[in-house]
Each structure stands twice: as structure tokens, then as C-alpha cells.
CHARMM-style PDB file with segment names, atoms N, HN, CA, C and O in Angstrom:
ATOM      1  N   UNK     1    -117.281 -46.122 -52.857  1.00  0.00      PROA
ATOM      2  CA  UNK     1    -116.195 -46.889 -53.418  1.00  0.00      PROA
ATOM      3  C   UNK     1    -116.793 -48.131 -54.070  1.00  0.00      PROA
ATOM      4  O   UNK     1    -117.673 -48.876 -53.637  1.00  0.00      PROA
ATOM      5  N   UNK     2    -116.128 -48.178 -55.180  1.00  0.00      PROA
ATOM      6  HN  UNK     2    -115.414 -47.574 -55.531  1.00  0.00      PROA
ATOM      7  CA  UNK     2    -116.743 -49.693 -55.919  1.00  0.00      PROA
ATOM      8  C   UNK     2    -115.906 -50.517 -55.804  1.00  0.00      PROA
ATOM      9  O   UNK     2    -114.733 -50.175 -55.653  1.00  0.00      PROA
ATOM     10  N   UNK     3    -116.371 -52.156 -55.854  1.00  0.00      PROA
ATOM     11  HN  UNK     3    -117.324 -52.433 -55.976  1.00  0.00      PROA
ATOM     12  CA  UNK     3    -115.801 -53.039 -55.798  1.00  0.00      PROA
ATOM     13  C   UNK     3    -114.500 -53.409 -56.745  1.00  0.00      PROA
ATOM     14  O   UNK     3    -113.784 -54.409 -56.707  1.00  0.00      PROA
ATOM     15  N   UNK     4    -114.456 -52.529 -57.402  1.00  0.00      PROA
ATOM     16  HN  UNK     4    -115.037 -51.716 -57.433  1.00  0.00      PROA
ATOM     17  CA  UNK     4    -113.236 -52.664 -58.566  1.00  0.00      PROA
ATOM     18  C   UNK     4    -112.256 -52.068 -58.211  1.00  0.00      PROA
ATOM     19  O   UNK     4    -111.087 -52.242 -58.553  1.00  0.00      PROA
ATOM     20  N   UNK     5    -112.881 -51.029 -57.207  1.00  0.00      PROA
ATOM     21  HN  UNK     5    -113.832 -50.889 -56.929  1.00  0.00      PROA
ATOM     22  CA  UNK     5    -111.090 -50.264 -56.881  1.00  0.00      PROA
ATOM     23  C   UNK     5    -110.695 -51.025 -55.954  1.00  0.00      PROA
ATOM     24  O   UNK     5    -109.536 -50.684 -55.715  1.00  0.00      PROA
ATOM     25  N   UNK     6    -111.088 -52.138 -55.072  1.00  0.00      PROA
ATOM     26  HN  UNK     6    -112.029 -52.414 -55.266  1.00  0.00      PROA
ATOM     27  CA  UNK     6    -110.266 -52.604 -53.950  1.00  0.00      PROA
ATOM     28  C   UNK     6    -109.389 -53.373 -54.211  1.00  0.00      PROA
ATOM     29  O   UNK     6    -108.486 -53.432 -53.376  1.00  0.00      PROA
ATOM     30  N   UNK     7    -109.299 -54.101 -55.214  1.00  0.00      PROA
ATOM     31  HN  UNK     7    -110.032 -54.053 -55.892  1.00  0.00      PROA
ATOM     32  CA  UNK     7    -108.235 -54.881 -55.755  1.00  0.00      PROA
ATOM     33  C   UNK     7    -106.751 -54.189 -55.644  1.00  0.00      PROA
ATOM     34  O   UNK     7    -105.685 -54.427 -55.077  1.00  0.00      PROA
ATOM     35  N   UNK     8    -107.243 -53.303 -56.419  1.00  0.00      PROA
ATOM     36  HN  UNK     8    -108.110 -53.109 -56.879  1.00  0.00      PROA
ATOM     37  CA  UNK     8    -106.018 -51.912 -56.890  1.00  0.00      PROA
ATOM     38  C   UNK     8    -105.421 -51.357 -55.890  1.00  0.00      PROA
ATOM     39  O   UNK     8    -104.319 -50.910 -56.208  1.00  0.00      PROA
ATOM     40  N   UNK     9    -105.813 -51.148 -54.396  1.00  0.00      PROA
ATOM     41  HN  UNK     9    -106.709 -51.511 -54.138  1.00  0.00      PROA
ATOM     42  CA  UNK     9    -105.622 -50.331 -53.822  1.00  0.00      PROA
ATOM     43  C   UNK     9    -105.021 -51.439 -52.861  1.00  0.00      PROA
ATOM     44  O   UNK     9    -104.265 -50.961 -52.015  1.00  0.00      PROA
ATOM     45  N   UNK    10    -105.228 -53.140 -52.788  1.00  0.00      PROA
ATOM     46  HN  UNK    10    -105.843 -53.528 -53.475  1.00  0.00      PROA
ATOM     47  CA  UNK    10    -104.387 -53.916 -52.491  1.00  0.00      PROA
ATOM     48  C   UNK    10    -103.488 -53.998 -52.336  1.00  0.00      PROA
ATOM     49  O   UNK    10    -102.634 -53.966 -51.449  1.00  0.00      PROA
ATOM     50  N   UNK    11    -103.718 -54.197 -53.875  1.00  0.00      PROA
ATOM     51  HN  UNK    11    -104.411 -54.222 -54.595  1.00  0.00      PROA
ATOM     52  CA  UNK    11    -101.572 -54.039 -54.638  1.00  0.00      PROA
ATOM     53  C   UNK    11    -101.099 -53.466 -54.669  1.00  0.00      PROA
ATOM     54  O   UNK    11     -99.896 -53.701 -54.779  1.00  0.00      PROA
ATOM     55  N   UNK    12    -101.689 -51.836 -54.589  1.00  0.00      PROA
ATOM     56  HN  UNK    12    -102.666 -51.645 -54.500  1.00  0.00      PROA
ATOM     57  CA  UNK    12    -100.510 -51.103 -54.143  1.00  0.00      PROA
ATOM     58  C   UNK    12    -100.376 -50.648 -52.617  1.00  0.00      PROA
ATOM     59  O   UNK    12     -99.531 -49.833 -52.247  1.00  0.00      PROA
ATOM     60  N   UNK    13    -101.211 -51.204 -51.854  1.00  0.00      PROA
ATOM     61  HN  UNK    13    -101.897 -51.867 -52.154  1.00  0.00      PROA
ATOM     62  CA  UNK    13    -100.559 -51.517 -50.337  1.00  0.00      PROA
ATOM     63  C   UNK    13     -99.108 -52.751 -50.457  1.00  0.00      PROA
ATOM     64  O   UNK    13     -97.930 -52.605 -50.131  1.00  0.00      PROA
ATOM     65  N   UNK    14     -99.709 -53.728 -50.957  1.00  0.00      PROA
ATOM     66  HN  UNK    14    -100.666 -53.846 -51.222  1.00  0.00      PROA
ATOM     67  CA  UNK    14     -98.660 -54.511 -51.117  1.00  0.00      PROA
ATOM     68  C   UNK    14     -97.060 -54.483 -51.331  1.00  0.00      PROA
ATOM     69  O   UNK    14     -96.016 -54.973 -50.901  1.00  0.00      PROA
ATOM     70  N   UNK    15     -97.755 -53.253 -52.629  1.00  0.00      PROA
ATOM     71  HN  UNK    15     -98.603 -52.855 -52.978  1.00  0.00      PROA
ATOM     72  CA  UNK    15     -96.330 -53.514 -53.465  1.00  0.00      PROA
ATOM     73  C   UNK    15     -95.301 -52.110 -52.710  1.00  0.00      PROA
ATOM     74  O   UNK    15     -94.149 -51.795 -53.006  1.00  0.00      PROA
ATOM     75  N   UNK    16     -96.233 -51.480 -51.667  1.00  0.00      PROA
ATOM     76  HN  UNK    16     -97.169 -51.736 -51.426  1.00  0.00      PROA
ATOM     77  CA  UNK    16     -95.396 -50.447 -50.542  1.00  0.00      PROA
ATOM     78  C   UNK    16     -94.958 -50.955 -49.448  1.00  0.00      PROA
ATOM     79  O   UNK    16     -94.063 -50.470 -48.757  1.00  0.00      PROA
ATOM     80  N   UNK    17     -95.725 -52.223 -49.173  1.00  0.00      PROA
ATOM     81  HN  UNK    17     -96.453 -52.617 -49.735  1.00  0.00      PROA
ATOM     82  CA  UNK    17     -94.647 -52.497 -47.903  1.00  0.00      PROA
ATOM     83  C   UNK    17     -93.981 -53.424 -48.247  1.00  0.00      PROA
ATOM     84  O   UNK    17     -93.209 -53.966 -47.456  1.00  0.00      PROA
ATOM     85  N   UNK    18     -94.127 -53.838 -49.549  1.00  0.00      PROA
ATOM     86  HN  UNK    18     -94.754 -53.398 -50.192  1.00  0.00      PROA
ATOM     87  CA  UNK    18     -92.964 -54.959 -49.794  1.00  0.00      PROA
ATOM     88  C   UNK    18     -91.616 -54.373 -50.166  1.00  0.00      PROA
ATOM     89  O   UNK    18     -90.461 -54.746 -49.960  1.00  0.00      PROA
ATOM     90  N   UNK    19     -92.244 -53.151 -50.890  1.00  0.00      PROA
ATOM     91  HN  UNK    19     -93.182 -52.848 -51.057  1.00  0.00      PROA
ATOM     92  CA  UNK    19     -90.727 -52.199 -51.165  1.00  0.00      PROA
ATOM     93  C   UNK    19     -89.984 -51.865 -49.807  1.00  0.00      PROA
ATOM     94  O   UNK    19     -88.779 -52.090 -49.693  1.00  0.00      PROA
ATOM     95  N   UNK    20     -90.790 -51.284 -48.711  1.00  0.00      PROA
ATOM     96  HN  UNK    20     -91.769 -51.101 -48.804  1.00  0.00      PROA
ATOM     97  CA  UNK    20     -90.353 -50.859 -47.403  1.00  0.00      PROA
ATOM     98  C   UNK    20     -89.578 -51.566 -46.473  1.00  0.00      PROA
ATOM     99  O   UNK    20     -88.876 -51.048 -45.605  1.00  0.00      PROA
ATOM    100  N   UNK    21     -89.819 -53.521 -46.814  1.00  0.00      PROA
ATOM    101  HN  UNK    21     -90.389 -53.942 -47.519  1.00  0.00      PROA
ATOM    102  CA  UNK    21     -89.553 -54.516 -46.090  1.00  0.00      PROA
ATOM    103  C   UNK    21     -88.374 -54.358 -47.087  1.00  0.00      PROA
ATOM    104  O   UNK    21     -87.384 -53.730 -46.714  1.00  0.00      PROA
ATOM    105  N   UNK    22     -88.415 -54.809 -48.142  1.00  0.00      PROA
ATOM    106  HN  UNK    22     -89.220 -55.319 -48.446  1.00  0.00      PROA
ATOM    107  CA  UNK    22     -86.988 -54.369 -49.249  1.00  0.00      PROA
ATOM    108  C   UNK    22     -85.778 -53.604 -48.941  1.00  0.00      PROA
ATOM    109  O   UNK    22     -84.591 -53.877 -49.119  1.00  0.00      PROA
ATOM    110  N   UNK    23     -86.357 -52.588 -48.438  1.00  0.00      PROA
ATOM    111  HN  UNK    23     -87.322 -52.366 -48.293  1.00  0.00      PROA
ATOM    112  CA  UNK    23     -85.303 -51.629 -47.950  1.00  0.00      PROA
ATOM    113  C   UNK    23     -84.842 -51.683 -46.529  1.00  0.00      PROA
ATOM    114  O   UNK    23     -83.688 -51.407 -46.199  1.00  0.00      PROA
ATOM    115  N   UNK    24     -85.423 -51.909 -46.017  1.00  0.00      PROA
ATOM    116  HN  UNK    24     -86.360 -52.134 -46.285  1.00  0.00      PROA
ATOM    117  CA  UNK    24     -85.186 -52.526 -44.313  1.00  0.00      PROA
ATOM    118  C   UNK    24     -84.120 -53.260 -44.763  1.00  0.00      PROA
ATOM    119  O   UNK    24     -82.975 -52.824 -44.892  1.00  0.00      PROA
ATOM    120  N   UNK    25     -84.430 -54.185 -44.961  1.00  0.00      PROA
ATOM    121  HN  UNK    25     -85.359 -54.539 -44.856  1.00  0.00      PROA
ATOM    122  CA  UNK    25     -83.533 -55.377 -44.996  1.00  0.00      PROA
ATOM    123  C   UNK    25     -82.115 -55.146 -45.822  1.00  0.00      PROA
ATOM    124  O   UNK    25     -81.130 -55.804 -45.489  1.00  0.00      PROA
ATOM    125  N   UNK    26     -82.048 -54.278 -46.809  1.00  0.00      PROA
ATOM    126  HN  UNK    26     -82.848 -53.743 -47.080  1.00  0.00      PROA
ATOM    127  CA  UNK    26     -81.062 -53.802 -47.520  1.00  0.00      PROA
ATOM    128  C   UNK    26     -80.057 -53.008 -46.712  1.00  0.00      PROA
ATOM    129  O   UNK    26     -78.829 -53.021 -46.800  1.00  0.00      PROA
ATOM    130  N   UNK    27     -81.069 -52.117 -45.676  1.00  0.00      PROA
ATOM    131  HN  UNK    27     -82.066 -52.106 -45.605  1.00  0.00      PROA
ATOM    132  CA  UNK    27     -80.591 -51.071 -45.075  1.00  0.00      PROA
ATOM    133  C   UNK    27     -79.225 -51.966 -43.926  1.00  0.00      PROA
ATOM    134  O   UNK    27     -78.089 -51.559 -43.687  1.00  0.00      PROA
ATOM    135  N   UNK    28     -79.949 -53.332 -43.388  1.00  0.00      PROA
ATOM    136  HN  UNK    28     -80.872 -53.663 -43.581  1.00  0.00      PROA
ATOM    137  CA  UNK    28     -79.076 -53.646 -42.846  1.00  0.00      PROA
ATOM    138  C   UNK    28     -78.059 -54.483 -42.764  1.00  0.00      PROA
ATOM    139  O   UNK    28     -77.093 -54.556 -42.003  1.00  0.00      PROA
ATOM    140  N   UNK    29     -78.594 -55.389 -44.082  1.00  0.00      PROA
ATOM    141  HN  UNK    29     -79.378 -55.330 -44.700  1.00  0.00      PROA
ATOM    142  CA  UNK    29     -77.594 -56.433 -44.848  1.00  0.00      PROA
ATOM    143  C   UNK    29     -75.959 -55.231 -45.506  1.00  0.00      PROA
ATOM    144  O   UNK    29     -74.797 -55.584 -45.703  1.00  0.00      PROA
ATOM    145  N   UNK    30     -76.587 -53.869 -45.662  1.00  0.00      PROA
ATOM    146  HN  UNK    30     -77.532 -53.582 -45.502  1.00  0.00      PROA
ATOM    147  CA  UNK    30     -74.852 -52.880 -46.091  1.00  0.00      PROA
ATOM    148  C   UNK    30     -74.140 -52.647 -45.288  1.00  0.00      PROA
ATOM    149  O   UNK    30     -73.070 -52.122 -45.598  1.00  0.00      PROA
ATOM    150  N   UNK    31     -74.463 -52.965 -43.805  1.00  0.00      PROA
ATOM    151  HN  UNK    31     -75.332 -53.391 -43.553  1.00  0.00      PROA
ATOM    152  CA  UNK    31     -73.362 -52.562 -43.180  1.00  0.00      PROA
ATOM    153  C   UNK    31     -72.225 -53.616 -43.357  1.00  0.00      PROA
ATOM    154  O   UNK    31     -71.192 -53.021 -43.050  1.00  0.00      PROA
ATOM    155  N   UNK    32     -71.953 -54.782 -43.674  1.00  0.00      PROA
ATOM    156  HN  UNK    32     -72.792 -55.266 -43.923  1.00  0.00      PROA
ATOM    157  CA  UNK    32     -70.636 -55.221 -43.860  1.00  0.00      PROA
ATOM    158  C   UNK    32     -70.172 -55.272 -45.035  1.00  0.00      PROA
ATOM    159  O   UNK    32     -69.059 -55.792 -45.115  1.00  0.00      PROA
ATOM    160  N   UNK    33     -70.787 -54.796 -46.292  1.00  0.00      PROA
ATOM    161  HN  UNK    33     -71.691 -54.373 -46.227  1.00  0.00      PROA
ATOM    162  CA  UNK    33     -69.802 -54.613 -46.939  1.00  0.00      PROA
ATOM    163  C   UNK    33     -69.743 -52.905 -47.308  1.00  0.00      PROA
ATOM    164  O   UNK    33     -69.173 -52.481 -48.313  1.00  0.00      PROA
ATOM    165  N   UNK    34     -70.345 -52.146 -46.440  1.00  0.00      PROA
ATOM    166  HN  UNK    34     -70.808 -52.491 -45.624  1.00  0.00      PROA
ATOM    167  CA  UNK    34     -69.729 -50.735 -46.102  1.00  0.00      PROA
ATOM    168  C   UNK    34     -68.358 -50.993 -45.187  1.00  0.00      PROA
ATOM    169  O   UNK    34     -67.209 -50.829 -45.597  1.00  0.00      PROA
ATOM    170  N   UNK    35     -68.525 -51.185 -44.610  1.00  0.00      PROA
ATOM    171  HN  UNK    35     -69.459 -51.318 -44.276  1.00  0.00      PROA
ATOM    172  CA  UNK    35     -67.721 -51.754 -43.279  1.00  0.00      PROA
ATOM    173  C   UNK    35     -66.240 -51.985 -43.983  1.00  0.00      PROA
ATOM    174  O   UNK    35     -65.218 -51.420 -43.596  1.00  0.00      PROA
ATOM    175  N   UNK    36     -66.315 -52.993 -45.179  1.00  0.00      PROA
ATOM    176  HN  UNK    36     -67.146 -53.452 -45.494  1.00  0.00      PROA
ATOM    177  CA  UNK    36     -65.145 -53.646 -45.654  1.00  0.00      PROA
ATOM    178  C   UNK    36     -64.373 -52.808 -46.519  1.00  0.00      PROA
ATOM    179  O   UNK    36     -63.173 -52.660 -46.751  1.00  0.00      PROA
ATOM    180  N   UNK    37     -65.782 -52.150 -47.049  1.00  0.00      PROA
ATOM    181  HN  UNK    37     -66.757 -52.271 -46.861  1.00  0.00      PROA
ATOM    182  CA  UNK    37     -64.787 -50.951 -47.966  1.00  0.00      PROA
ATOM    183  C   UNK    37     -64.290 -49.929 -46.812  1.00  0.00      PROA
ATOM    184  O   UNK    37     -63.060 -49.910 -46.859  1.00  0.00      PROA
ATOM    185  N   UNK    38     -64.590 -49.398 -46.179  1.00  0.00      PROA
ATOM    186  HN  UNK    38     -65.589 -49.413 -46.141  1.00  0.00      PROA
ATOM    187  CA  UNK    38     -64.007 -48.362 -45.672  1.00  0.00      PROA
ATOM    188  C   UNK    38     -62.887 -48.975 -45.073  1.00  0.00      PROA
ATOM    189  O   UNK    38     -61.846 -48.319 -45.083  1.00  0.00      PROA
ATOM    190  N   UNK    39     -62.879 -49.795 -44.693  1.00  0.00      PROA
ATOM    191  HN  UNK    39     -63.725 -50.328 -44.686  1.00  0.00      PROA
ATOM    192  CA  UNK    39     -61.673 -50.326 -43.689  1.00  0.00      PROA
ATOM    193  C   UNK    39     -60.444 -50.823 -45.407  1.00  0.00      PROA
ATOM    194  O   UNK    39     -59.443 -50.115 -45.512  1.00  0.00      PROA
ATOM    195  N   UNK    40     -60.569 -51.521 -46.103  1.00  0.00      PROA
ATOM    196  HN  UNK    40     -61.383 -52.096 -46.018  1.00  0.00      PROA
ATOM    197  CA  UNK    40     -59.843 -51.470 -47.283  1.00  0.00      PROA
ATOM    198  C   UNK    40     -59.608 -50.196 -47.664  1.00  0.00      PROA
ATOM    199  O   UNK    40     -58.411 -50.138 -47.384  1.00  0.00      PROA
ATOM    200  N   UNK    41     -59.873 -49.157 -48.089  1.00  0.00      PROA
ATOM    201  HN  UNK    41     -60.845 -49.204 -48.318  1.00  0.00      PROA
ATOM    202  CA  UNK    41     -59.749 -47.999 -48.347  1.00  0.00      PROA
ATOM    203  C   UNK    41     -58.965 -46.651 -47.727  1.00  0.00      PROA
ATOM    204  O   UNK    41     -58.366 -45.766 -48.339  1.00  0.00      PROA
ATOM    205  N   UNK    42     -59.210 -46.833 -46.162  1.00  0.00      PROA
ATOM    206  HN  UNK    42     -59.697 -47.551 -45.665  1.00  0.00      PROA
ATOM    207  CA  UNK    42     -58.742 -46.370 -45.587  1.00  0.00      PROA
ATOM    208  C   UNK    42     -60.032 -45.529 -44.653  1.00  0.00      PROA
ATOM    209  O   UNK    42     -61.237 -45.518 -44.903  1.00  0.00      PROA
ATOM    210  N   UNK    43     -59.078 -44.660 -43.182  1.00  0.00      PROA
ATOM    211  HN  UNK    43     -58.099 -44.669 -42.978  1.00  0.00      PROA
ATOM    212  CA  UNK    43     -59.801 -44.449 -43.006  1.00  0.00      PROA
ATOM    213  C   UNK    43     -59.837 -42.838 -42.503  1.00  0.00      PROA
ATOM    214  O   UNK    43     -58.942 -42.210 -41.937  1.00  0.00      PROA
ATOM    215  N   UNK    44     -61.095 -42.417 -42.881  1.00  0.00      PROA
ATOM    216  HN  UNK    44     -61.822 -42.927 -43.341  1.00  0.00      PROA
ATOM    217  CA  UNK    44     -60.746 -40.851 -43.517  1.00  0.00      PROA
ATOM    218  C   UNK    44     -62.048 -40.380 -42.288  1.00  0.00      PROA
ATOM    219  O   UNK    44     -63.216 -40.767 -42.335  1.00  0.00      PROA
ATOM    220  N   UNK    45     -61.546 -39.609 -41.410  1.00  0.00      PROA
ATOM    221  HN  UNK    45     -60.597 -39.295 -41.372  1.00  0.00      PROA
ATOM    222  CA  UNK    45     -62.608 -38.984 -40.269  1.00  0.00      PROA
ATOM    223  C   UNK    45     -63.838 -38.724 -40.993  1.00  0.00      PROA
ATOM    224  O   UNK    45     -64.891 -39.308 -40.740  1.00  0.00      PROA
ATOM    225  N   UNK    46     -63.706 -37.881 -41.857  1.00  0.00      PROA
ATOM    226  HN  UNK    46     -62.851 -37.406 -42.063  1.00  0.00      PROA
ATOM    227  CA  UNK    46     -65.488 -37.208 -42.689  1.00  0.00      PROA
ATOM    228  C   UNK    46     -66.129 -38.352 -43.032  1.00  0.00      PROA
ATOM    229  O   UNK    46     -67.341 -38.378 -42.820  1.00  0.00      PROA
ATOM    230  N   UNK    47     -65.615 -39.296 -43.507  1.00  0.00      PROA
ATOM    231  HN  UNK    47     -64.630 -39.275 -43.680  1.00  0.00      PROA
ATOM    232  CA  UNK    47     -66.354 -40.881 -44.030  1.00  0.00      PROA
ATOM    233  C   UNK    47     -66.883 -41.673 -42.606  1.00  0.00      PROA
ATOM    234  O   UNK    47     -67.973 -42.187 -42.357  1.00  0.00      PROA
ATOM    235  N   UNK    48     -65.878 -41.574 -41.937  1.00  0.00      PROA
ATOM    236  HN  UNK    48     -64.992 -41.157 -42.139  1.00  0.00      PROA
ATOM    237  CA  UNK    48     -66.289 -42.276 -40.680  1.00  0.00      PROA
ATOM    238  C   UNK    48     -67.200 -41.546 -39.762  1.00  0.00      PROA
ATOM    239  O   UNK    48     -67.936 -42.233 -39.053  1.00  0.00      PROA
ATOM    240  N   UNK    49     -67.270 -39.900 -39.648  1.00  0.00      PROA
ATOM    241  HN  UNK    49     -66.672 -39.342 -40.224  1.00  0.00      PROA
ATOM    242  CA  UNK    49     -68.534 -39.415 -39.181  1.00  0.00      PROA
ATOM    243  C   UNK    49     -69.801 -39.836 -40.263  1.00  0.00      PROA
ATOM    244  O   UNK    49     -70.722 -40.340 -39.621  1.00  0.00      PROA
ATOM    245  N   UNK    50     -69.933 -39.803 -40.934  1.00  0.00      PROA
ATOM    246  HN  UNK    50     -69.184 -39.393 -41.456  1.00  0.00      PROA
ATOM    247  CA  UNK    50     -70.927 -39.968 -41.841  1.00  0.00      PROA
ATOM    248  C   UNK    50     -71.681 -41.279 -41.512  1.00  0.00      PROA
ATOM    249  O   UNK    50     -72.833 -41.315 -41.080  1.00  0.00      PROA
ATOM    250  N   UNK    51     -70.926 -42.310 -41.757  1.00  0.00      PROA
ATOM    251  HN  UNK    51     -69.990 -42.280 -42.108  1.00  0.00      PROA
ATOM    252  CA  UNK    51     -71.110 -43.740 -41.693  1.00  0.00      PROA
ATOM    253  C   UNK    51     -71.417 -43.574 -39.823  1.00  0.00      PROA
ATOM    254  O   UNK    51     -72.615 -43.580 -39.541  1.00  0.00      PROA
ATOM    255  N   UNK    52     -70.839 -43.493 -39.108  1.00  0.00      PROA
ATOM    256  HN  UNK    52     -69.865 -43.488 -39.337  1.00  0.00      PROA
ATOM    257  CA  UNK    52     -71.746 -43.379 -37.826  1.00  0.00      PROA
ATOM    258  C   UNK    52     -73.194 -42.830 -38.224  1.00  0.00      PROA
ATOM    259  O   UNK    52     -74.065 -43.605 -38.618  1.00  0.00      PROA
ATOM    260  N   UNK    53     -73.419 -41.368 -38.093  1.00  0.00      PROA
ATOM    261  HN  UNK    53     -72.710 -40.739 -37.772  1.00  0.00      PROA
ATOM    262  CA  UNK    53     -74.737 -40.775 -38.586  1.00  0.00      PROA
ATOM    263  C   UNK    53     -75.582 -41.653 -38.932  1.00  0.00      PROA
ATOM    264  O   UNK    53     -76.636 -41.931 -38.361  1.00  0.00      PROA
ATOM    265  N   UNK    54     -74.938 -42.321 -40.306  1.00  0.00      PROA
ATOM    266  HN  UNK    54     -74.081 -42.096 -40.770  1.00  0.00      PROA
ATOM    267  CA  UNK    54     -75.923 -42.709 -41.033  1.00  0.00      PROA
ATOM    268  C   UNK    54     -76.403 -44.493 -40.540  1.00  0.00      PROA
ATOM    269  O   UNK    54     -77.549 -44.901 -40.730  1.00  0.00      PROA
ATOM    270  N   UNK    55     -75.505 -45.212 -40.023  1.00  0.00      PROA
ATOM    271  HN  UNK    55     -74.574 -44.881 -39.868  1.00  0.00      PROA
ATOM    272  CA  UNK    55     -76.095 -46.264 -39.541  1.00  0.00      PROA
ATOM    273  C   UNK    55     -75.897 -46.308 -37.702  1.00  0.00      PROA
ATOM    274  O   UNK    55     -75.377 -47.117 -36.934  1.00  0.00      PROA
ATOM    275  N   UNK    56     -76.441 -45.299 -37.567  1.00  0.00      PROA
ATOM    276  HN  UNK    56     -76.863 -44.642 -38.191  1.00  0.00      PROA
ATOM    277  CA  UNK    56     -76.294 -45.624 -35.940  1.00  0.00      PROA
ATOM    278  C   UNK    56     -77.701 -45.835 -35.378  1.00  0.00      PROA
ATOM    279  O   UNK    56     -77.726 -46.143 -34.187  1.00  0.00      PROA
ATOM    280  N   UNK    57     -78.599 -45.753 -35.858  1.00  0.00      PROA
ATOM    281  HN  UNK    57     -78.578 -45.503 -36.826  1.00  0.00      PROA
ATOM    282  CA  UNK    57     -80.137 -46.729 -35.134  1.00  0.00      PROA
ATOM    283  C   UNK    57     -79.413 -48.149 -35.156  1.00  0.00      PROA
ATOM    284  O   UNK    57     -80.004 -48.914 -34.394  1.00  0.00      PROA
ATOM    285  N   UNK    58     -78.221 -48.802 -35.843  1.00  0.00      PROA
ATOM    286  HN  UNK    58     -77.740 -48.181 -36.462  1.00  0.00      PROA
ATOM    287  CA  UNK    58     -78.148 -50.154 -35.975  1.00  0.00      PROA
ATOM    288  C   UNK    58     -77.194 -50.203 -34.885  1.00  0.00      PROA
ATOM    289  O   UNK    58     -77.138 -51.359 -34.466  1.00  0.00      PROA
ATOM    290  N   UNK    59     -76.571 -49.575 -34.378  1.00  0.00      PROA
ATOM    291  HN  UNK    59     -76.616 -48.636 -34.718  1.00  0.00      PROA
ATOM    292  CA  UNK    59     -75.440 -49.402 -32.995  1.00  0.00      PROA
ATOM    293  C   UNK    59     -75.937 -49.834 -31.994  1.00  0.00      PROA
ATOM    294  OT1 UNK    59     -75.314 -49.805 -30.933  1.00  0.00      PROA
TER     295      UNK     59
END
């Protein structure tokens, strides 16, 4: 390996866990305004199994 690729291989460590930390944080900043729509909207069993499923590591 040469000294030129380590730079490169930095940034794109970087720019993967910054995306990953990105999405973390996205993942759990939606639950209230998922939350608000469904409850405005109404509330429909298939939506509300789903929305369990899908955010229940945050339960």
C-alpha cells in the first residue's frame, strides 16, 4: 500500500460513519413527527402494526 491511498481510504471511512451517525440520529429524531401524523390521520391497524415493527428497538 502506498502512502497516497491512505488519505482516500480516510475519507471514505469518514464519510461512512458520518452517513451512519446521520441516519441514527434521523432514525430517531422521526418518531414524533411519525407519531403526529398517524395520530392526525387516523388510526388504521396495518399502519400501526408496521410503525411498531419498524420502530420498536426504540420501545
Amino acid at each position: 500500500m502506498s502512502e497516497n491511498d491512505e488519505p482516500g481510504t480516510r475519507r471514505t471511512t469518514a464519510f461512512w460513519l458520518g452517513l451512519s451517525c446521520l441516519i441514527s440520529v434521523l432514525y430517531v429524531v422521526s418518531v414524533g413527527p411519525v407519531c403526529w401524523c398517524h395520530h392526525r390521520t387516523g388510526y388504521d391497524p396495518r399502519v400501526e402494526a408496521a410503525l411498531e415493527v419498524f420502530y420498536l428497538p426504540l420501545i
